[in-house]
N, C-alpha and C positions, 0 to 999 in steps of 0.2 A: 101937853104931852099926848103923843098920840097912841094911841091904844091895838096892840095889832089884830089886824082880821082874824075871824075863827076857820079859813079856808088855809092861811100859809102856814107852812111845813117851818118845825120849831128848828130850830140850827142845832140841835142838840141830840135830835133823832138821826141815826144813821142812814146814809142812803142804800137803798140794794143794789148791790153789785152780784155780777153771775162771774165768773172766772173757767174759759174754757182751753182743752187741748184739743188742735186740732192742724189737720195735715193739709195744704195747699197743693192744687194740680194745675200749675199756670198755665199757657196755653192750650185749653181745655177748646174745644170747640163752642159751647157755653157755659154760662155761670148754672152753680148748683153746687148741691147740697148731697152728702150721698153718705149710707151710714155703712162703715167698712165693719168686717167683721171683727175685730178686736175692742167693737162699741166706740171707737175713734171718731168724728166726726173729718170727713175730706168731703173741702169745698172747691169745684173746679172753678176756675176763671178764665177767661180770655185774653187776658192782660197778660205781656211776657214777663217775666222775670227779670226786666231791666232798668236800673235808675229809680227801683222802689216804683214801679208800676202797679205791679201784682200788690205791695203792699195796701195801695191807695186804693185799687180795685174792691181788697180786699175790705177796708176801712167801711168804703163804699154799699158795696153788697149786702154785712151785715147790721150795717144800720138801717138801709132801708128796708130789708124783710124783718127787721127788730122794732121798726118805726122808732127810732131813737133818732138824735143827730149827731151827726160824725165825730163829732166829739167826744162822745159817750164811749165811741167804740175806741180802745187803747192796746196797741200790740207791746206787752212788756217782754216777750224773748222772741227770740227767731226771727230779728227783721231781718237776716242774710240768709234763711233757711226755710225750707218746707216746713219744717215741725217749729209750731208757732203757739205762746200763751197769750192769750188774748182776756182784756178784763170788759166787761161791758157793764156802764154806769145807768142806773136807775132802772134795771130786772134783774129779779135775783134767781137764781140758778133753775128754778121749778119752771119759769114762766118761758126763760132763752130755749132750754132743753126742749120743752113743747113746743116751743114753734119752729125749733131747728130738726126735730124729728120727722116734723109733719112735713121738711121741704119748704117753709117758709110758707105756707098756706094758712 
């Protein structure tokens, strides 16, 4: 019988998840991050809005300034829409919010 490691994660522990609202500006001259005044979070892209472009963009963008992988990152509303909920798998709200404050830095 094999005995498991004291490094891996019990199946039993929840993983962190962050859950964000936030507003998409597709053909954006560049991608970025920008904090509107109603504390909203709009991130611009350069991807059109066509065929789930901007979506994949979008996939794209925030997993790599989240260093996650793309799979992590999950759009559960607004794939036809600017106003999008997004869940992001293994940071939990404290960790995404700071580094999507700070612009991804």
């Amino acid at each position: 019988m094999k005995t498991p490691k004291k490094n891996q994660a019990r199946h039993n522990e929840p993983e962190a998840q962050a859950t964000l609202s936030i507003r998409i500006q597709p053909r954006a001259s560049k991608n970025g991050i920008v904090m509107m005044e109603n504390g909203k979070l709009k991130i611009r892209l350069t991807a059109p809005p066509v065929d789930g472009a901007a979506n994949e963009a979008l996939v794209k963008f925030l997993a790599d300034t989240l260093t996650v992988p793309k799979s992590q990152v999950e759009i559960l509303f607004g794939h036809t829409s600017r106003e999008k909920i997004i869940r992001i798998n293994g940071k939990n709200d404290a960790e995404v919010r700071r580094v999507l404050n700070t612009g991804g830095e």
